[in-house]
C-alpha positions in Angstrom: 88.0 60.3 66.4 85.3 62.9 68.0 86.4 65.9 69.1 86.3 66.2 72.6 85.8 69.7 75.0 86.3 69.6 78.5 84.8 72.3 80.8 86.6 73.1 84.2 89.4 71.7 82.9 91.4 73.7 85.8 89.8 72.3 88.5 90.3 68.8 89.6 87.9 66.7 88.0 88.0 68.4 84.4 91.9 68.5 85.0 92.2 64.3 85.9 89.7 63.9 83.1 91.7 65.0 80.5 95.0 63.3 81.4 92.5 60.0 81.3 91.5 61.3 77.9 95.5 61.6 76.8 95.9 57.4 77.2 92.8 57.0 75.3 92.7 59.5 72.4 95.5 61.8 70.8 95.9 65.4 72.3 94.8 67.0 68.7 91.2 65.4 69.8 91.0 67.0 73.6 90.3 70.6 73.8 89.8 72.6 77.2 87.7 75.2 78.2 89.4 77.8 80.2 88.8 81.6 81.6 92.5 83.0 81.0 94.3 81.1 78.7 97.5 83.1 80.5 97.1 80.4 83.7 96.8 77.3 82.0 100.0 76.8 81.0 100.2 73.3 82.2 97.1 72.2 80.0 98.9 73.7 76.8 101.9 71.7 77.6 100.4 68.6 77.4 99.2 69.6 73.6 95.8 70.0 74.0 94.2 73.2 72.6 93.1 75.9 74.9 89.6 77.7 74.5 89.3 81.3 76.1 85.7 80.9 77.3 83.3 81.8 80.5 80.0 80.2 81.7 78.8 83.9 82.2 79.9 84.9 78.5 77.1 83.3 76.1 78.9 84.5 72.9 82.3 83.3 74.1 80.4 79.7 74.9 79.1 79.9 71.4 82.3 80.7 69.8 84.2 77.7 71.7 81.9 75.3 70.9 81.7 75.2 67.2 82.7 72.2 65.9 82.7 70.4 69.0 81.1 66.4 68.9 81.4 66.1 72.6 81.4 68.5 75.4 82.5 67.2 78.7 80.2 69.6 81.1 81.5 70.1 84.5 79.1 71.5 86.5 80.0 75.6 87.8 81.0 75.9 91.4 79.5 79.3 91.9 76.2 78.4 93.3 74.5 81.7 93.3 75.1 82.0 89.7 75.0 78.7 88.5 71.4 78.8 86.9 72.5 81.0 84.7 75.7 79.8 83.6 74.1 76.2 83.1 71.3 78.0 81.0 74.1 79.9 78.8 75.9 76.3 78.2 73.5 74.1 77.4 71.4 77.0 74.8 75.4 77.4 73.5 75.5 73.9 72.8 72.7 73.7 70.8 73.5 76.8 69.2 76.7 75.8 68.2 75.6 72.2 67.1 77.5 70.1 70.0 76.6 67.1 68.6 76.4 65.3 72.6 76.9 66.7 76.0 77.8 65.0 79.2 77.0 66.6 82.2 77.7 66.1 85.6 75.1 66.2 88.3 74.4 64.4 91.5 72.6 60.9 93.1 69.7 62.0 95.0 66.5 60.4 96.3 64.8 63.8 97.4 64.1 66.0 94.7 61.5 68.7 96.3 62.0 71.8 98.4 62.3 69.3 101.6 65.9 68.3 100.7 68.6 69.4 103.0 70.6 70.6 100.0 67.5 72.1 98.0 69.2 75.2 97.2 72.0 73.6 96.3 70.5 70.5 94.0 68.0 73.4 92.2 70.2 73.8 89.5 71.3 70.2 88.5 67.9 69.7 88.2 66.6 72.7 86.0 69.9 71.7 84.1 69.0 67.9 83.8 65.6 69.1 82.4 67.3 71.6 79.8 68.9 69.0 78.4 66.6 66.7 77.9 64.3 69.4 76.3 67.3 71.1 74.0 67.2 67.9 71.2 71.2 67.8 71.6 72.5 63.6 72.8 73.3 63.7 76.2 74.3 61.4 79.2 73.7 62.8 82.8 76.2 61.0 85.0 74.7 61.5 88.7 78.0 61.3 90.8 78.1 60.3 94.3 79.4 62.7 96.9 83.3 62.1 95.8 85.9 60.6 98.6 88.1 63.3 98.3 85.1 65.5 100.7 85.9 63.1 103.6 88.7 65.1 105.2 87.1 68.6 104.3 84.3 67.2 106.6 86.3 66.2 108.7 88.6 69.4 108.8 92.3 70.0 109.1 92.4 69.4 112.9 90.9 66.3 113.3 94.1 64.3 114.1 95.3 66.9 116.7 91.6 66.6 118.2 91.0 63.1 117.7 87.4 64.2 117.1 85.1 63.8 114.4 82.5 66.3 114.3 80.0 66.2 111.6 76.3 66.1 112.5 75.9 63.1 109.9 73.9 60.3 112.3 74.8 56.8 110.9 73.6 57.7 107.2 75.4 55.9 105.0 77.1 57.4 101.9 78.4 55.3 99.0 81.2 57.4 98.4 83.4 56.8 95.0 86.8 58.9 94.5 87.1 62.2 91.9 90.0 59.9 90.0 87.0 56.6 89.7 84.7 59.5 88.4 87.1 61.4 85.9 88.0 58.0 84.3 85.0 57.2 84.0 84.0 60.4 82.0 87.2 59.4 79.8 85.5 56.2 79.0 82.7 57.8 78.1 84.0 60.4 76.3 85.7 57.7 73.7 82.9 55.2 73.5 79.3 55.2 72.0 76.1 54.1 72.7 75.5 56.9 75.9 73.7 59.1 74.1 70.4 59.9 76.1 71.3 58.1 78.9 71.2 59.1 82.8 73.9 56.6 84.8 74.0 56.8 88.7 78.1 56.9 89.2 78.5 55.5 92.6 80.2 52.9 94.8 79.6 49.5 95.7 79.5 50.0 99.4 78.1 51.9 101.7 79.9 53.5 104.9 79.0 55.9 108.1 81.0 58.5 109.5 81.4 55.9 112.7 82.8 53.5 110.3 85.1 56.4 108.2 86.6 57.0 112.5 86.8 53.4 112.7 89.4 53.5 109.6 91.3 56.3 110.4 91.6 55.0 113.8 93.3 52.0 112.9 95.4 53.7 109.5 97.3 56.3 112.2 97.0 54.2 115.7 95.0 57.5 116.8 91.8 57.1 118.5 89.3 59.1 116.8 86.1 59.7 118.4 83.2 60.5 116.2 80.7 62.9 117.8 77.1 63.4 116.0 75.6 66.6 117.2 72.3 68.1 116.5 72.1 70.5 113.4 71.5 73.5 115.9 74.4 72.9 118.0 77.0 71.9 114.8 75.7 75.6 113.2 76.4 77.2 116.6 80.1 75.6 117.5 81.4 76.5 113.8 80.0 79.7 113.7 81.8 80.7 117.5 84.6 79.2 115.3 84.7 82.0 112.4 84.1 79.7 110.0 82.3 81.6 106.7 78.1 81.4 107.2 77.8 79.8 103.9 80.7 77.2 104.7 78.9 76.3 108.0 75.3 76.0 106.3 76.6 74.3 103.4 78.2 71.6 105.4 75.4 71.0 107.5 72.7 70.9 104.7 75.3 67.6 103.4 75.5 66.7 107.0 71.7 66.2 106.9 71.6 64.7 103.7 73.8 62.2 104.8 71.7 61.5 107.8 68.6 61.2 105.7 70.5 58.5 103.6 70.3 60.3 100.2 73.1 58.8 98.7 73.3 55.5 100.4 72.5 53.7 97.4 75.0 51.3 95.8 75.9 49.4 92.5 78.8 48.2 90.0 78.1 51.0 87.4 82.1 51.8 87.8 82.9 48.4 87.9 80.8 48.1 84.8 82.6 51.5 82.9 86.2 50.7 83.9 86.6 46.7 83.7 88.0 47.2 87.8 86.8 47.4 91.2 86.5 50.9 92.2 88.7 52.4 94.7 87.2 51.7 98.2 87.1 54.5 100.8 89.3 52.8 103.4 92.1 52.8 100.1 91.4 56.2 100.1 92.2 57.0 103.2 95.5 55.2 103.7 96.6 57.2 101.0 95.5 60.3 102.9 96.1 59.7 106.3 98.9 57.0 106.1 101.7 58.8 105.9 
């Protein structure tokens, strides 16, 4: 069996990928890629091996790699840096002779500077292109804006408010859940015939914000009232909130993007992966918000 690396293994999508990987493939097979070995004592104990290693440290990327076959490549969540750390793992990869890497990067329609989330989508691009150009196998697998955003969208209050505020329109987004994505990934991982592919990871159904109120509404017996403002006025009311600049902005770049129906596109790709019916958003939510 290949041997199998997984990158931000001690964040939630790396960390749900590898206990996929455990029912499909023996520990000795999974290793994990993490900064301080010290705080990852709950990775050891499920006997995979631990890799002391840092997207900003080339030779340390180098050094964990070696004899890898497949590197799971979860993309960095430090934005401002993340060119750079992409750069360092893919040249490391070669370097190292990872013999296929699978990256995770994003559905989109918009690829130029007119994007909402330019700033933000720059670097799955340039990292989509390194790939293709560095002569290693790889599959890009373009997630879908995951489920699990839906309540940091919506914030912590919104059952004491009973408002939705997000200045979303009636986009649609094809939402698909972190778990749907990181099994996929494990499926992946423990198969062939991916190499040098590109799969759009998505659900098979579409849903607005309105609809999202219309499910919560009816999971807690809470009317919730979902408000679309204009960009301007969203920017203004968060930031007489306190919340962080880059938060606010953040949010209402996706906001837009949503609006703009850039990930409203649909298909069975999961279904196709996993044998099942992904898990729908209004599941989701009754797992969140029906307690």
């Amino acid at each position: 069996m290949s041997t199998i690396l997984v990158t931000g293994a001690t964040g939630s999508l790396g960390g749900t990928t590898v206990d996929f990987l455990l029912k499909r493939t023996d520990a000795p097979n999974i290793l994990v890629l993490v900064r301080d070995a010290a705080k990852a004592a709950d990775l050891k104990s499920k006997g995979v091996t631990l890799l002391e290693g840092d997207y900003n440290d080339y030779a340390s990327l180098v050094k964990a790699f070696k004899g890898i076959d497949k590197l799971y490549f979860v993309s960095s969540s430090d934005i401002e840096n993340r060119n750079s750390q992409h750069k360092n793992v893919v040249d490391a990869a070669k370097e190292a002779g990872v013999k296929h890497v699978l990256y995770t990067s994003f559905v989109r329609k918009n690829e130029t500077e007119t994007s909402p989330i330019a700033s933000i989508a720059e670097s799955h691009l340039k990292t989509e292109q390194w790939l293709e150009a560095s002569g290693v196998n790889y599959t890009i697998l373009k997630h879908t804006i995951y489920t699990d955003m839906i309540p940091v969208f919506l914030g912590d209050k919104l059952l004491e408010t009973g408002i939705a505020y997000l200045p979303a329109g009636n986009g649609k987004v094809a939402f698909a859940s972190r778990n749907d994505m990181a099994e996929v990934a494990s499926v992946l991982l423990t198969t062939g015939g991916h190499e040098n592919k590109v799969y759009d990871i998505t659900n098979e159904t579409a849903v607005t914000f309105q609809d999202i109120t219309n499910v919560i509404t009816k999971i807690t017996s809470k009317e919730i009232t979902y408000v679309s403002p204009s960009s301007e006025e969203y920017i203004d009311t968060l930031t007489k909130a306190g919340v962080p600049a880059g938060y606010i902005h953040m949010f209402a770049g996706f906001a837009e993007a949503f609006k703009q129906n850039e990930f409203d596109a649909v298909n069975n790709k999961i279904e196709t992966i996993l044998g099942r019916k992904p898990e729908t958003v209004a599941e989701y939510l009754k797992g969140v918000y029906g307690n």
